[in-house]
LOVODREN-35890 format. One record per residue (C-alpha): residue number from 0; residue in three letters; x, y, z. Coordinates in Angstrom, 1 decimal. Example, Ala and Ser with C-alpha at 12.3 -4.5 7.8 and 13.67 -1.06 7.14 Angstrom:
BEGIN
+-----+-----+--------+--------+--------+
|   n | res |     px |     py |     pz |
+-----+-----+--------+--------+--------+
|   0 | ALA |   12.3 |   -4.5 |    7.8 |
|   1 | SER |   13.7 |   -1.1 |    7.1 |
+-----+-----+--------+--------+--------+
This chain:
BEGIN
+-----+-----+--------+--------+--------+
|   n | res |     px |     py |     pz |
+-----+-----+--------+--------+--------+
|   0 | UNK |  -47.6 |  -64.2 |  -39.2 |
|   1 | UNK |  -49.5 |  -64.0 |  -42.3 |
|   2 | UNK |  -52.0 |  -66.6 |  -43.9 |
|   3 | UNK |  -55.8 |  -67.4 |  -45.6 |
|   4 | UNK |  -58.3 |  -66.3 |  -43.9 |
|   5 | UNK |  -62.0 |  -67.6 |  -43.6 |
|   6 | UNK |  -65.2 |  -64.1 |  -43.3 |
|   7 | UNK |  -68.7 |  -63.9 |  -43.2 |
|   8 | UNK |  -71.4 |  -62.0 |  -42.4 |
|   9 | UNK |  -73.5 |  -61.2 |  -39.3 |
|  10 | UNK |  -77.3 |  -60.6 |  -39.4 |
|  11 | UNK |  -80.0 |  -60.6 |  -36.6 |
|  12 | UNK |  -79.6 |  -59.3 |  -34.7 |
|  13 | UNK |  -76.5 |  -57.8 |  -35.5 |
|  14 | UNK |  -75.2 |  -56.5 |  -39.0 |
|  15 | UNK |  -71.6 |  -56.9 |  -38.7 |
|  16 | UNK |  -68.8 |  -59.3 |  -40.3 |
|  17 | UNK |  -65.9 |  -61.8 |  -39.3 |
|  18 | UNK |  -63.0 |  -62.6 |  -40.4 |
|  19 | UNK |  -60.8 |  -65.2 |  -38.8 |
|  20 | UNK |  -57.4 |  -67.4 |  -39.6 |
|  21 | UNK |  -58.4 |  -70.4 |  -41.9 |
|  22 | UNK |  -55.9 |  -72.2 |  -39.6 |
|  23 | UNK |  -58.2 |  -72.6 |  -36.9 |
|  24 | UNK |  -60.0 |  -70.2 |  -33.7 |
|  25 | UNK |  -57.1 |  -67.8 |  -32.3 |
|  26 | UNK |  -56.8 |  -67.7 |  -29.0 |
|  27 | UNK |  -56.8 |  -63.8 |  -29.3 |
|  28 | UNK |  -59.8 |  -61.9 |  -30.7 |
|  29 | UNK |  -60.4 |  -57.9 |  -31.5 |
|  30 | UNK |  -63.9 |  -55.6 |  -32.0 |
|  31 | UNK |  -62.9 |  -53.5 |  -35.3 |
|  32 | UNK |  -65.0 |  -50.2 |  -34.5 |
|  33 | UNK |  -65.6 |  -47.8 |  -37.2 |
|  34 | UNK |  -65.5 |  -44.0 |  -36.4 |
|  35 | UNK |  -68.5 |  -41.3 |  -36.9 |
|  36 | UNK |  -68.8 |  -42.9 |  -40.5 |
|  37 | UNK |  -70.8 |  -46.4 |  -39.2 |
|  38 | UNK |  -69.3 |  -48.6 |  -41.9 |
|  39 | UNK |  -68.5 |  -52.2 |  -41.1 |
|  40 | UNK |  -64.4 |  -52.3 |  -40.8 |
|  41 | UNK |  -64.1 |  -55.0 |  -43.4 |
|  42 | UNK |  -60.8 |  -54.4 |  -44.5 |
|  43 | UNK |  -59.6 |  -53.9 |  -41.1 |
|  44 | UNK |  -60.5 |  -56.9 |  -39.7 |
|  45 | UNK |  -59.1 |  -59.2 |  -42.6 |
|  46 | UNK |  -55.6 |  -57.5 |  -41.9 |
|  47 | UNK |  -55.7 |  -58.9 |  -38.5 |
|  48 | UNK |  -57.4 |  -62.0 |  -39.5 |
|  49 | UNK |  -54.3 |  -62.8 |  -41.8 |
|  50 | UNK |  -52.0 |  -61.4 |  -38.5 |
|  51 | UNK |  -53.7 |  -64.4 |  -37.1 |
|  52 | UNK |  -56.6 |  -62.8 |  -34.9 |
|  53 | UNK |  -60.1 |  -63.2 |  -35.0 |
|  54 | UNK |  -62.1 |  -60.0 |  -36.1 |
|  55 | UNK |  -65.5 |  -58.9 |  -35.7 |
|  56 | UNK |  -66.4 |  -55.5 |  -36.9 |
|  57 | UNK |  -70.6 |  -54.2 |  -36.3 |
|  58 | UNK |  -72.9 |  -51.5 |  -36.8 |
|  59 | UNK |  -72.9 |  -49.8 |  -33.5 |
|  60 | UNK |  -75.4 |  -47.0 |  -34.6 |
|  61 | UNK |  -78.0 |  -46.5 |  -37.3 |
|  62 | UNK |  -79.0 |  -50.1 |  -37.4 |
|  63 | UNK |  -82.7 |  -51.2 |  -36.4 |
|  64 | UNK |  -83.5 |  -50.6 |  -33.1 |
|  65 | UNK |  -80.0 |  -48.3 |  -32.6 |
|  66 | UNK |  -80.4 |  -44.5 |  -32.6 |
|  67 | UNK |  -79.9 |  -43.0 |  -36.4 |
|  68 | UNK |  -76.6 |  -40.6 |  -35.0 |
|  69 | UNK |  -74.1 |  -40.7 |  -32.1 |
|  70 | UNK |  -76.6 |  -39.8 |  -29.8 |
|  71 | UNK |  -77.1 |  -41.6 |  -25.9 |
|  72 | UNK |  -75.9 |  -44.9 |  -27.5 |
|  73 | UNK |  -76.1 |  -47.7 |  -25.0 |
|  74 | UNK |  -72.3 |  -48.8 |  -24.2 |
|  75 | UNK |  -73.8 |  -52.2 |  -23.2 |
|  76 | UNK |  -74.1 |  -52.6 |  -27.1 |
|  77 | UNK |  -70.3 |  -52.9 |  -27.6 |
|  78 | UNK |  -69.9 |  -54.8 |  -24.5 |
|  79 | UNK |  -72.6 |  -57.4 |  -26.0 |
|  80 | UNK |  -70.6 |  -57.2 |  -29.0 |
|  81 | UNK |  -67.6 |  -58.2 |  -27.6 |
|  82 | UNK |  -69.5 |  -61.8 |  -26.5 |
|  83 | UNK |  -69.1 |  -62.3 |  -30.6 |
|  84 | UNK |  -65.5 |  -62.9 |  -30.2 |
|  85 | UNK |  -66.2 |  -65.2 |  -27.1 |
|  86 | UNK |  -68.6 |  -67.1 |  -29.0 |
|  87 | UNK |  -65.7 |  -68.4 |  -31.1 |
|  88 | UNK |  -63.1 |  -69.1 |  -28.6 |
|  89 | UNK |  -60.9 |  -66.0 |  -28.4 |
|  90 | UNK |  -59.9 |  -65.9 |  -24.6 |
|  91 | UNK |  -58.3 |  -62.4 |  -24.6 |
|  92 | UNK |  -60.3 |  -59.7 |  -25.9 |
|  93 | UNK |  -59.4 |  -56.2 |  -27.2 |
|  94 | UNK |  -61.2 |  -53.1 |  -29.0 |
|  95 | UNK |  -59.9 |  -51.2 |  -31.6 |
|  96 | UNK |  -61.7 |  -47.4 |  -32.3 |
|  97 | UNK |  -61.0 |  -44.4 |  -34.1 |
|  98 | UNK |  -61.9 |  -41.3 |  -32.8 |
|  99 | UNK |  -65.8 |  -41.9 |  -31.6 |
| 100 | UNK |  -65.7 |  -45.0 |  -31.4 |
| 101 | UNK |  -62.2 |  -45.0 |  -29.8 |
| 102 | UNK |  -64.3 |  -42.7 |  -27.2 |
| 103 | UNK |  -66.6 |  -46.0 |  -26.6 |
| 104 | UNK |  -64.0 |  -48.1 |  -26.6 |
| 105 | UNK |  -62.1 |  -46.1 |  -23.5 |
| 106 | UNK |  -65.0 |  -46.1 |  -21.7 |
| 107 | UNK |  -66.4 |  -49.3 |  -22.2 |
| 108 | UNK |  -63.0 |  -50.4 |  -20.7 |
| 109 | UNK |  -63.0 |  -48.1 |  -18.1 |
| 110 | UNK |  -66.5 |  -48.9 |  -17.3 |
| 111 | UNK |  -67.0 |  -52.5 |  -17.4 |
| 112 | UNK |  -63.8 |  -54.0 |  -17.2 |
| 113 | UNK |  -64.3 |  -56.4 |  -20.7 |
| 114 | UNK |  -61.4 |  -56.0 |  -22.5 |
| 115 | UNK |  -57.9 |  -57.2 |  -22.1 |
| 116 | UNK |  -56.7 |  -54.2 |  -24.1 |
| 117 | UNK |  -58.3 |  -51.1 |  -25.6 |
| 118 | UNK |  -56.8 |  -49.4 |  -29.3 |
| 119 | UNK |  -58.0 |  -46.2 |  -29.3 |
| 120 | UNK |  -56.6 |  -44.4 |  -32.6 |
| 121 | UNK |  -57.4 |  -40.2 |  -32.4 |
| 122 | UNK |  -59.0 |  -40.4 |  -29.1 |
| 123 | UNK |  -60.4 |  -38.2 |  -26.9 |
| 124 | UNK |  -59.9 |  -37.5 |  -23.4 |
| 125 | UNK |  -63.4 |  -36.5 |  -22.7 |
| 126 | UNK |  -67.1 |  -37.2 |  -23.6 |
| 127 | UNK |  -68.7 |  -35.4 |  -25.9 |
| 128 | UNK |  -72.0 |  -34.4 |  -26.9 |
| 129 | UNK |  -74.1 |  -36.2 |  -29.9 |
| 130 | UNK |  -72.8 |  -36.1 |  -33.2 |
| 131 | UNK |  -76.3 |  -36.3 |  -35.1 |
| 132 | UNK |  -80.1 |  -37.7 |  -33.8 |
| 133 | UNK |  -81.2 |  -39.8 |  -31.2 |
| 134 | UNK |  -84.3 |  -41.8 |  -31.5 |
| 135 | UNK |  -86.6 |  -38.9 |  -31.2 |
| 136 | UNK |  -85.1 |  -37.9 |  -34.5 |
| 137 | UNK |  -83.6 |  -34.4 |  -33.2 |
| 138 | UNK |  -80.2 |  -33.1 |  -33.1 |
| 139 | UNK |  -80.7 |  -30.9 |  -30.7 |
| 140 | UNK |  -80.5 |  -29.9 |  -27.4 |
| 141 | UNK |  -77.9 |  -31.7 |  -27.2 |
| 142 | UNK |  -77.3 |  -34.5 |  -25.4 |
| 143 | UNK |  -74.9 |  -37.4 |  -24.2 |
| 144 | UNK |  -73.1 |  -39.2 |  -26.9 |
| 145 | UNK |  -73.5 |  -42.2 |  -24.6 |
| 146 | UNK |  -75.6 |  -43.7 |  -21.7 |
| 147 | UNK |  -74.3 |  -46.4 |  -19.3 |
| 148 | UNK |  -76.9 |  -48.4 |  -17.4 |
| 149 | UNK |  -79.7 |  -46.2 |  -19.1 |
| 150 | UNK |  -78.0 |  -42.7 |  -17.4 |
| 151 | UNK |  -76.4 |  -40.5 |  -19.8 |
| 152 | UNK |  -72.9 |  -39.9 |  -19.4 |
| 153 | UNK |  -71.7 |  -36.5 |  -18.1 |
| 154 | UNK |  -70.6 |  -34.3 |  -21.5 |
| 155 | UNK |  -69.1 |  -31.1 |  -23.0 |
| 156 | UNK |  -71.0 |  -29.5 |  -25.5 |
| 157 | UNK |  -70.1 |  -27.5 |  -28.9 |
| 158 | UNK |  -69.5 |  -24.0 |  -28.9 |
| 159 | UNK |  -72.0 |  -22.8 |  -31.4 |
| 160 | UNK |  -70.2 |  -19.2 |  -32.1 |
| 161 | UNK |  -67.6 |  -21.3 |  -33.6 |
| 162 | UNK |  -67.9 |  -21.2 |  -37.9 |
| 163 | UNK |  -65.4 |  -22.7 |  -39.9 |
| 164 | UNK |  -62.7 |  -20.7 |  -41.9 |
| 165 | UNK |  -62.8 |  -22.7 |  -45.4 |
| 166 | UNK |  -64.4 |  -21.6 |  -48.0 |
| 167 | UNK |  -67.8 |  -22.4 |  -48.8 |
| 168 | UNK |  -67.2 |  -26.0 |  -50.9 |
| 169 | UNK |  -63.8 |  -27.2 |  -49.5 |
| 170 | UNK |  -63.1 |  -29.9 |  -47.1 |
| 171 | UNK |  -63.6 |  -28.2 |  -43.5 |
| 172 | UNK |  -61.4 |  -28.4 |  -40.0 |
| 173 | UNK |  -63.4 |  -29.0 |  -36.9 |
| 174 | UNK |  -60.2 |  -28.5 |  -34.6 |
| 175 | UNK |  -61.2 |  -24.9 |  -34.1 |
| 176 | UNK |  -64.7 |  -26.4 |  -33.2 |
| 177 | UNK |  -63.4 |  -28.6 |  -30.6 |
| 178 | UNK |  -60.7 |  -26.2 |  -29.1 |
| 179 | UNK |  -63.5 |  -23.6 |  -28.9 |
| 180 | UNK |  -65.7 |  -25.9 |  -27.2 |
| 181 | UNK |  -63.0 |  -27.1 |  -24.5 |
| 182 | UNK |  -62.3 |  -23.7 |  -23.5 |
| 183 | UNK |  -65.9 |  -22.0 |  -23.4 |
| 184 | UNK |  -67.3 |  -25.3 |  -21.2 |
| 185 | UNK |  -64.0 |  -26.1 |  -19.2 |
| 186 | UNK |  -66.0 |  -26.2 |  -16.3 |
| 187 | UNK |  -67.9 |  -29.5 |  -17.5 |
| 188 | UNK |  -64.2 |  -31.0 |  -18.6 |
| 189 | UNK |  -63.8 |  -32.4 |  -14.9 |
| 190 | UNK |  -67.5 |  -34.6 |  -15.2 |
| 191 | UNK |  -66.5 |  -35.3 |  -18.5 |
| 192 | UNK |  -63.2 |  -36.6 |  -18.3 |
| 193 | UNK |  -63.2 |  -40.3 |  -19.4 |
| 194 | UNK |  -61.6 |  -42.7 |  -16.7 |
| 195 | UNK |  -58.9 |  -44.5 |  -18.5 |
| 196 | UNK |  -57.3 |  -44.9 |  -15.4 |
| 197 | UNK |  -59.2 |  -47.0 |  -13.9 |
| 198 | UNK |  -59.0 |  -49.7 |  -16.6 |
| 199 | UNK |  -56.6 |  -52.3 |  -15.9 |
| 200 | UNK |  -56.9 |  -53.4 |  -20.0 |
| 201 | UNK |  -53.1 |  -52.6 |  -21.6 |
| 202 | UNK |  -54.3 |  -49.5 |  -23.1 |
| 203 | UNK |  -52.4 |  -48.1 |  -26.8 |
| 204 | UNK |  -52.7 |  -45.0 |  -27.9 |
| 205 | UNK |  -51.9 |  -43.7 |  -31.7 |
| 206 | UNK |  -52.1 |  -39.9 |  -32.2 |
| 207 | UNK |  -51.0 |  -37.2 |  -35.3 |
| 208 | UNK |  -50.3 |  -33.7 |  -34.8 |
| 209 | UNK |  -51.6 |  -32.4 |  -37.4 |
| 210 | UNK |  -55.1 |  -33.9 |  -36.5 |
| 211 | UNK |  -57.8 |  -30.8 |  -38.1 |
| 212 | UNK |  -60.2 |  -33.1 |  -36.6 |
| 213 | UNK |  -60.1 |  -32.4 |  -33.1 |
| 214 | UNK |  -56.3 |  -32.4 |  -30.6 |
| 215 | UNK |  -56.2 |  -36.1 |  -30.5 |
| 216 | UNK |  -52.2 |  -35.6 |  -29.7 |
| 217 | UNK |  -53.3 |  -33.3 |  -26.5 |
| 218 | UNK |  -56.3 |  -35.9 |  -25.8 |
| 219 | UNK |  -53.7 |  -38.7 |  -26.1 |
| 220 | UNK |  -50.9 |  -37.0 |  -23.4 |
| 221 | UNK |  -53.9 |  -36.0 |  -20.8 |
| 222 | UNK |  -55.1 |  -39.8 |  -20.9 |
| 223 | UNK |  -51.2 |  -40.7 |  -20.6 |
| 224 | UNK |  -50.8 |  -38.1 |  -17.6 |
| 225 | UNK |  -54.3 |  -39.2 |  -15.7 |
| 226 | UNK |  -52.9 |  -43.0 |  -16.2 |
| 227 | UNK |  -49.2 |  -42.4 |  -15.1 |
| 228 | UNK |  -51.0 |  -40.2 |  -12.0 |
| 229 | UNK |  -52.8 |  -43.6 |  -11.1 |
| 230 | UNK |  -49.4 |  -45.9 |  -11.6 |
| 231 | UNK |  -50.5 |  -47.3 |  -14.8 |
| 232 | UNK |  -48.5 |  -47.3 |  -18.1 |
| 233 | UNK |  -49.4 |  -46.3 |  -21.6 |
| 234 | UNK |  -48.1 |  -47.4 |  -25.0 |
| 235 | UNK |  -48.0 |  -44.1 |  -26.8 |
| 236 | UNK |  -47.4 |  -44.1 |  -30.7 |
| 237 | UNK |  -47.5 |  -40.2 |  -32.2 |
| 238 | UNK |  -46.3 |  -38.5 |  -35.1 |
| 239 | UNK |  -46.0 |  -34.8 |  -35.6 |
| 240 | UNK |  -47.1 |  -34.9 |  -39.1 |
| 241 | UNK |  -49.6 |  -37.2 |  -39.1 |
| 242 | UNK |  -53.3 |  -36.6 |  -39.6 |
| 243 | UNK |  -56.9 |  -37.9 |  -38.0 |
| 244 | UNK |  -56.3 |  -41.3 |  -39.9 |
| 245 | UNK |  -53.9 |  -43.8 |  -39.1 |
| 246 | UNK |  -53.3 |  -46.3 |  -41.8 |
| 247 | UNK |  -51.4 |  -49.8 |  -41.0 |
| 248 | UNK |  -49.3 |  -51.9 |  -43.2 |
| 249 | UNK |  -51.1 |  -53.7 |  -46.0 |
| 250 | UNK |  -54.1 |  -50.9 |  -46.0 |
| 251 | UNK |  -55.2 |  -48.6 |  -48.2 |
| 252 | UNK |  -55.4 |  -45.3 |  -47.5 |
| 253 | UNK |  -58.6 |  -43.6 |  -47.6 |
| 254 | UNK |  -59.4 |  -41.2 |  -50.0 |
| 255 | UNK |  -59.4 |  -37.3 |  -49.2 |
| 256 | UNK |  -62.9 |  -36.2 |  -48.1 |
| 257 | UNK |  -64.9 |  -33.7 |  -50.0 |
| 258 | UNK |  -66.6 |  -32.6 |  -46.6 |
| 259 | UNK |  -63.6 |  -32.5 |  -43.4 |
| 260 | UNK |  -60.0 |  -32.1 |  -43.8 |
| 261 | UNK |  -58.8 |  -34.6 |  -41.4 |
| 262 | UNK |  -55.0 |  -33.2 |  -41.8 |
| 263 | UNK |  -51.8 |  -35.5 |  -42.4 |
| 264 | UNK |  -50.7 |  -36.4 |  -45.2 |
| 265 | UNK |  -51.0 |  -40.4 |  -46.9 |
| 266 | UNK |  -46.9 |  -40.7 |  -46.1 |
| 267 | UNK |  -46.8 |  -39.6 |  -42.9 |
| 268 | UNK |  -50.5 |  -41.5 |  -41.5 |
| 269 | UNK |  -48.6 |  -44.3 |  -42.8 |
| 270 | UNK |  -45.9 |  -43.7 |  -41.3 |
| 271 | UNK |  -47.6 |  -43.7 |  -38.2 |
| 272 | UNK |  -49.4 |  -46.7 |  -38.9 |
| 273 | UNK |  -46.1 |  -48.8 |  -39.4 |
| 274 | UNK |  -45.2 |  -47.7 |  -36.1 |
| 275 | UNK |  -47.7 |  -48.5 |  -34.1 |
| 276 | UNK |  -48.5 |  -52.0 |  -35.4 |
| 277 | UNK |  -46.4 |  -53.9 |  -34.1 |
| 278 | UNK |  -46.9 |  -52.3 |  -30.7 |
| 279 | UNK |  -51.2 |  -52.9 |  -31.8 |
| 280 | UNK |  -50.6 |  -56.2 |  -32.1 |
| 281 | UNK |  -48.7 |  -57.1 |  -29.3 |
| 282 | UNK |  -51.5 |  -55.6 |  -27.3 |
| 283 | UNK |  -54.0 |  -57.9 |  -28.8 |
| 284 | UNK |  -52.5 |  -60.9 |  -28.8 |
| 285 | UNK |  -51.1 |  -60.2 |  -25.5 |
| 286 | UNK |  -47.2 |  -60.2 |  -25.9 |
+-----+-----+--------+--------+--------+
């Protein structure tokens, strides 16, 4: 299904934007969550909007009143934010995330039950600790990347002996950073573990294996494993060769980053993108 579209923008108190079919409120609506960079998903939600879904995308940190960094962000705010997509009639609910915010989005589900199915693109399997300041301002110690009914949520930390191997000036891999981290605190892993099995949302996961990010194709199997362990099923979409970003038909792909290397290649995150769309939007539209 393809066809014109209708957007806007979203002010006070959120900054955020929809798009939606010109044709009329679908029945089926998705939260567009962008990853560690905080940008409204613009693009992202027009594609579904012209796959005939209605698409709200919002700033989930670093907005007024929101802590400036991924640091003991209330999850209430993305549950709120899916009441956006109520507000104009969609009945079945989903979340898309990449990679933090595909961390929110599991455990949103897992937490409060409001979604009817959860995206999570380069997830993790585990909480992690804040990526930048909380309202104090400070970085460090560090702390929660989330809080759920004002309690932060239990979380493993960085391994700080970790330094990266690039040379000073080229785009760096954090993998090592994360693998490090994992093994130096695997006594927090347990506490940390994020509960995807007790969502009963249809859950999709989309992984690459050559993710220099962090192991979102191991994160992706042990969420599989804890949700088969529990009788649930998993759609599972993976590519050896692909890379921290998945890119789905009609997108453009992002340009390299001068900071991270995120791995992959443009073919082959495309590649995985084609495949998992169609399996992404039978999830959200529910069939």
């Amino acid at each position: 299904m393809s066809g014109e579209i209708v957007e806007y923008g979203l002010t006070d108190p959120w900054e955020g934007f929809v798009a939606e079919p010109a044709a009329g409120r679908a029945g089926a609506g998705v939260l567009v969550l962008s990853g560690s960079s905080g940008r409204i998903e613009r693009e992202r939600c027009r594609l579904f909007a012209r796959a005939g879904v209605t698409a709200v995308s919002v700033r989930w940190f670093g907005g007024p009143g929101q802590p400036p960094g991924i640091c003991e962000v209330p999850l209430e705010t993305l549950v709120a934010a899916t009441g956006l997509l109520r507000e104009r009639g969609a009945e079945r609910l989903s979340i898309l995330g990449i990679s933090k915010s595909a961390e929110a989005a599991l455990l949103v589900s897992s937490l409060s039950g409001c979604a009817d199915a959860v995206i999570a693109l380069a997830p993790t399997s585990v909480v992690w600790a804040n990526v930048g300041p909380g309202h104090d301002g400070r970085q460090h110690p560090y702390r929660s990347s989330w809080t759920w009914q004002g309690q932060p949520l239990p979380f493993v930390p960085y391994d700080e002996s970790w330094a990266p191997a690039e040379p000073a000036g080229a785009p760096v891999s954090v993998l090592g950073s994360y693998e490090r981290s994992l093994a130096a605190f695997a006594d927090r892993l347990p506490a940390a573990a994020i509960p995807a099995e007790k969502t009963e949302a249809e859950l999709v996961l989309v992984a690459g294996g050559g993710d220099r990010m962090w192991p979102s194709l191991r994160f992706t199997h042990e969420l599989a494993e804890r949700r088969a362990a529990a009788g649930r099923t998993t759609t599972v979409i993976t590519r050896a060769d692909a890379g921290h970003r998945t890119v789905f038909p009609g997108e453009v792909a992002p340009p390299p980053s001068a900071l991270f290397d995120h791995g992959g290649t443009p073919e082959a995150d495309a590649a995985l993108g084609a495949a998992a769309w169609p399996q992404v939007l039978a999830a959200v539209r529910g069939g």
